[in-house]
C-alpha positions in Angstrom: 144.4 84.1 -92.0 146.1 84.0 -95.3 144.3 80.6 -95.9 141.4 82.0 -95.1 141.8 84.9 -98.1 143.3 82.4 -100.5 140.4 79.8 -99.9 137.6 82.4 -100.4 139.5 83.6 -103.6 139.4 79.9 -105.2 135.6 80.0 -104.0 135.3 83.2 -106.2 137.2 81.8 -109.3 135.4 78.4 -109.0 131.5 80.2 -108.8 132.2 83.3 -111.5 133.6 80.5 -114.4 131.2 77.9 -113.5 128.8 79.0 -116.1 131.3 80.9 -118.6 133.2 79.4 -121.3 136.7 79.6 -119.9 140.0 81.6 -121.4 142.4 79.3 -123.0 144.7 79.8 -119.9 142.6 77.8 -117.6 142.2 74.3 -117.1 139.4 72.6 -116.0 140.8 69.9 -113.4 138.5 66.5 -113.2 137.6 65.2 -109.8 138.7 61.2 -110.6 141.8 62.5 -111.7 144.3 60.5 -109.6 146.6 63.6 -109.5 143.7 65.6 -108.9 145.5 67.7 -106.4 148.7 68.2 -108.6 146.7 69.4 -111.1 144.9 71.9 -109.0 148.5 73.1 -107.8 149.8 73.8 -111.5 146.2 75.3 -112.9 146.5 77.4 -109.8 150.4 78.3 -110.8 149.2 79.0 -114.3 146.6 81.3 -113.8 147.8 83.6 -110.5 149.4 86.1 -112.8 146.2 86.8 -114.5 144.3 86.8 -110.9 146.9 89.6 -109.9 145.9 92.0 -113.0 142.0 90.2 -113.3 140.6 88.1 -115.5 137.9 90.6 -117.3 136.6 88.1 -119.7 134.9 86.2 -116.8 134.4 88.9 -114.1 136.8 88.7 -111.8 138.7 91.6 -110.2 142.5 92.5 -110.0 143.5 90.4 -106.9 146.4 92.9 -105.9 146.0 94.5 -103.8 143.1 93.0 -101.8 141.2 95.8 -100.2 139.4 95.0 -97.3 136.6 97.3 -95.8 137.4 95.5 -92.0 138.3 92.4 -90.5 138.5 91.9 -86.8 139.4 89.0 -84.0 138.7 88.4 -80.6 140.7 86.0 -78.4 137.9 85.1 -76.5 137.9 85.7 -72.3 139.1 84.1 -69.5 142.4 84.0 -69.5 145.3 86.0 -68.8 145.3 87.1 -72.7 142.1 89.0 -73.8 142.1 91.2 -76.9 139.8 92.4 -79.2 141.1 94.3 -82.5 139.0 95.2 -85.4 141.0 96.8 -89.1 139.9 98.7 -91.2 140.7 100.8 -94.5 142.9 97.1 -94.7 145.0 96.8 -97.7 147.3 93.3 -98.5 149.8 93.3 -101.4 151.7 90.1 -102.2 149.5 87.3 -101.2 149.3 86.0 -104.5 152.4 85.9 -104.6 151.8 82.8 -102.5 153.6 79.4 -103.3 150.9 76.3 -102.7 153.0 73.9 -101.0 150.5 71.0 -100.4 147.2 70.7 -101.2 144.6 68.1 -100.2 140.8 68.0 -101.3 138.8 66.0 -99.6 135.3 66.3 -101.5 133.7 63.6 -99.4 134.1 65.1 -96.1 133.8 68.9 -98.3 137.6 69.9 -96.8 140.6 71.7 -97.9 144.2 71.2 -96.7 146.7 73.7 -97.7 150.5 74.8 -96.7 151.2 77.6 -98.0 154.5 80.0 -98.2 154.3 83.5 -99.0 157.5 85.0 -100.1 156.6 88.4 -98.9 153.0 90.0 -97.7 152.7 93.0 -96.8 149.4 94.8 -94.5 148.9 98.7 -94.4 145.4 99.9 -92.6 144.1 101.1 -89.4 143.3 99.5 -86.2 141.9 99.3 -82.8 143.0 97.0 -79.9 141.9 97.1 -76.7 142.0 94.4 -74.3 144.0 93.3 -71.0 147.4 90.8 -71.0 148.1 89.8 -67.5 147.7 93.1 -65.3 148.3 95.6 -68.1 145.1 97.1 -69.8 145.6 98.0 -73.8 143.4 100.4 -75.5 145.5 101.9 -78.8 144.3 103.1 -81.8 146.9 104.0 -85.0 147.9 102.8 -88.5 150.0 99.7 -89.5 152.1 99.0 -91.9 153.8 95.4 -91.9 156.0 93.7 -94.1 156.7 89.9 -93.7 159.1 87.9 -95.4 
C-alpha cells in the first residue's frame, strides 16, 4: 500500500510542476541520464522536507499528514480467508518519512520498481471488517490506531 501512496504522490509532483518554473530546490532529472535512477533517489531526498510542510509556489499541499476520505480491500472469495474492510476518516503520519531504497524506471515498458523502508508510519481512522476465516464469521466495526516501526 505504501507504494501505492508514495507512487501517486510522485504522479502529483511530476503533473503540478510540469508547466511551472520550478523552486531552486528542485532538480529536473534527464531521462538519458545513465544514473537516471540515482538522481531521482537524491532529487527525491532533497525535496521531501518541503513535500512534508508543501511546496506553495507550485500548488502542492502539505504531505503530512495524508488525509484520506476512505480506502477499502477485499480479499476476494473462495477460500478459507474472505474479508472485506473499508476506512474511513483515514489519517497516515510518517510516510514521508520514507527511505527509497532502490528505485528502477522502466519508461519503455511505463513501470516503477521501488523498495522502500519507512522508519515509522503510523494509521489512525475508522473501519469496518466483516468477512469469514475458516468457520468463524467477523463483522466489527471501531477505530484504529497503529504504529509501525
Amino acid at each position: 500500500m505504501y507504494k501505492i501512496l508514495i507512487f501517486i504522490f510522485i504522479q502529483v509532483v511530476v503533473i503540478s510542476v510540469s508547466s511551472r518554473q520550478l523552486p531552486d530546490f528542485i532538480h529536473l532529472c534527464k531521462r538519458n541520464d545513465p544514473n537516471l535512477n540515482r538522481c531521482i533517489i537524491n532529487t527525491f531526498n532533497e525535496i521531501r522536507p518541503y513535500l512534508k510542510k508543501g511546496i506553495p509556489e507550485i500548488d502542492i499541499p502539505p504531505g503530512e499528514p495524508l488525509n484520506f476520505p476512505n480506502a477499502s480491500a477485499n480479499t476476494g472469495e473462495g477460500t478459507s480467508v474472505t474479508l472485506q474492510g473499508t476506512a474511513w476518516n483515514f489519517i497516515a503520519n510518517g510516510i514521508l518519512d520514507v527511505n527509497v531504497k532502490e528505485l528502477k524506471m522502466d519508461f519503455d515498458q511505463l513501470r516503477c520498481s521501488l523498495v522502500l523502508e519507512f522508519p515509522f508510519v503510523r494509521l489512525q481512522g475508522d473501519y469496518k471488517f466483516f468477512g469469514k476465516v475458516m468457520l468463524f464469521e467477523i463483522d466489527t466495526t471501531g477505530k484504529f490506531d497503529i504504529n509501525s516501526s
